[in-house]
C-alpha positions in Angstrom: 322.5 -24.9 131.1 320.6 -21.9 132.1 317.8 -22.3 129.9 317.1 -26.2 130.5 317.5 -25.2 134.5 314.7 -22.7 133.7 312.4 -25.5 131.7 313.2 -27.7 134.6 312.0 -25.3 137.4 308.8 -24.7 135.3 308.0 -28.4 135.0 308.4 -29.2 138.9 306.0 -26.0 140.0 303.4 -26.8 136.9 303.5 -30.6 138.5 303.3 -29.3 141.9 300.5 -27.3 141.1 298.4 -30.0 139.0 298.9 -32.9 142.1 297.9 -30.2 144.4 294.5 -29.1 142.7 294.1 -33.0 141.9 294.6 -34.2 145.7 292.4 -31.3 146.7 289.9 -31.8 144.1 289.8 -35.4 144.8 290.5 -37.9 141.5 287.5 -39.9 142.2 285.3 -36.3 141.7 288.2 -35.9 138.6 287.4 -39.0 137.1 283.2 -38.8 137.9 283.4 -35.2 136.0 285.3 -36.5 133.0 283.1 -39.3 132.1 279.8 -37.0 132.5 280.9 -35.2 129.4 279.2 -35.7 126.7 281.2 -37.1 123.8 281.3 -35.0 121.3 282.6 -32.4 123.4 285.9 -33.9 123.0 285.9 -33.3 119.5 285.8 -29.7 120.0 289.6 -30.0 120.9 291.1 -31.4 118.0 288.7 -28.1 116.4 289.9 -25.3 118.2 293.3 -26.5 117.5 292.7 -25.8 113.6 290.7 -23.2 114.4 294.1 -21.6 116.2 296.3 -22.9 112.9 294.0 -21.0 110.7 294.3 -17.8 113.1 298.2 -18.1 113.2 298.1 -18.5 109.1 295.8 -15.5 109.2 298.1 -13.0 111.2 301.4 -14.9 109.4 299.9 -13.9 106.1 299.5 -10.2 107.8 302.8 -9.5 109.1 304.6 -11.3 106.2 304.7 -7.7 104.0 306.6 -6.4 107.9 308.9 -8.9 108.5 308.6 -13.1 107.8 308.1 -14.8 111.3 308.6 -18.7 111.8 305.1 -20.2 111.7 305.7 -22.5 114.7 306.8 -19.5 116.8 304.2 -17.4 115.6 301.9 -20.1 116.6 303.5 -20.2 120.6 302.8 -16.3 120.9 299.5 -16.7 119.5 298.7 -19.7 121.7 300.1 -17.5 124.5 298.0 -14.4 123.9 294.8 -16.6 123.3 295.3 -18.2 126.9 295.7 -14.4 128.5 292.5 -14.1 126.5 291.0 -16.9 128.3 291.2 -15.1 131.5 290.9 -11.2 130.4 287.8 -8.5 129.7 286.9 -8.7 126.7 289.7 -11.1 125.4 291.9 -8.2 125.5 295.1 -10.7 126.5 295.2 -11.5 122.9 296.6 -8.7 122.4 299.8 -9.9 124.5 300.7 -11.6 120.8 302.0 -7.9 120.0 304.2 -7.7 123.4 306.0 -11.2 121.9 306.5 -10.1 119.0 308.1 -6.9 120.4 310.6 -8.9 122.6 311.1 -11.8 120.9 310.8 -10.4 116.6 311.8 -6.9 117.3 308.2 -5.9 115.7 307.7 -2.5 116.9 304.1 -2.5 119.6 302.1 -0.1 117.5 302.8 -2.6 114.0 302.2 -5.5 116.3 298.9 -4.0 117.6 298.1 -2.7 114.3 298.0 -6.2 112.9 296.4 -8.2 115.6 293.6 -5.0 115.4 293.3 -6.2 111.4 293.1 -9.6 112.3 290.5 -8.9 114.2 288.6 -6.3 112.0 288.6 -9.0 109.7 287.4 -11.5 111.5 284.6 -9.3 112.3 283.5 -8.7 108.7 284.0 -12.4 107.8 281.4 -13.2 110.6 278.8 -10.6 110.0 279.1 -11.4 106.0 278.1 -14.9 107.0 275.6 -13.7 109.4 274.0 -11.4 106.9 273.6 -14.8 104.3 272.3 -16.7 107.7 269.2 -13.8 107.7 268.4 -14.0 104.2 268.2 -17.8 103.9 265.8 -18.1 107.1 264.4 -14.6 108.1 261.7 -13.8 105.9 262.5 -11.2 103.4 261.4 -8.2 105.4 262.8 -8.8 109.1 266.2 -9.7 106.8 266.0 -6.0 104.9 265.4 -4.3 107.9 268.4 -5.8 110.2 270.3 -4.8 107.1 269.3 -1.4 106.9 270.6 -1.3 111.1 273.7 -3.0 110.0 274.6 -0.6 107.0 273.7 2.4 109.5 276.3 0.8 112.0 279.2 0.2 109.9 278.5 3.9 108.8 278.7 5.1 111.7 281.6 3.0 113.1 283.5 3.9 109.9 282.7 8.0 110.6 283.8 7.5 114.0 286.7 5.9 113.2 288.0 7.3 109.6 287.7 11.1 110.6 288.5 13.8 113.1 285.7 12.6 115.8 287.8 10.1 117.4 290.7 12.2 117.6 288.9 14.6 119.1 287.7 12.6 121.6 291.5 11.1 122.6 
């Protein structure tokens, strides 16, 4: 009783609020602003939806050797944290995922973290892997070798900075 008293109250103020921005918007300006988009835009829904099922498999397939969460509810708190991550510095609200899985999975905050930190480590590599094969297909050969040479530099000096005493130092 409690609970669908709570889902009801949620659904009257998220209502309330949407008529109110949409009377004080105006739904002729609503409707003038939705048909100016281009096309194809609205396929970039249906994409960022997989693109979210592929992150949720990601972090599912990390947290599986810590403790086997439920796919679909692994999918809410992810949804969650990317909203907060909508609206935060740095998308740092993603990291909210942890805070779920702390109340809801009894996932301790610092494995939580840990994980959605890997995730995103990850993430990182996978892109500048694919970056690196972007260079040498269509930078000629020496602009590619040089960016390289920065990028090897970097990851060495992230990997010092992280991996050894300096950062502990510095906390």
């Amino acid at each position: 009783m409690k609970k669908s008293l709570s889902f009801l109250m949620k659904l009257v103020i998220s209502i309330a609020i949407l008529s109110f921005l949409i009377l004080k918007a105006g739904p002729v300006n609503i409707y003038n602003s939705l048909i100016q988009i281009k096309s194809f835009a609205f396929f970039s829904i249906p994409l960022l939806f997989i693109l979210l099922i592929i992150g949720t498999l990601n972090v599912k397939i990390l947290f599986s050797p810590i403790k086997q969460i439920n796919f679909f509810k692994l999918f809410r708190y992810m949804f969650v944290g990317w909203s907060l991550g909508l609206f935060t510095p740095g998308k740092i609200g993603e990291f909210s995922t942890a805070y779920f899985l702390l109340k809801k999975e009894n996932i301790p905050l610092g494995k939580g973290v840990s994980v959605l930190l890997l995730d995103k480590i990850i993430t990182l590599l996978t892109l500048f892997l694919l970056a690196l094969l972007g260079f040498y297909l269509f930078l000629p050969k020496i602009l590619f070798l040089s960016i390289f040479i920065i990028l090897i530099l970097f990851i060495i000096f992230i990997a010092i900075f992280f991996f050894t005493e300096v950062l502990r130092k510095l906390i």
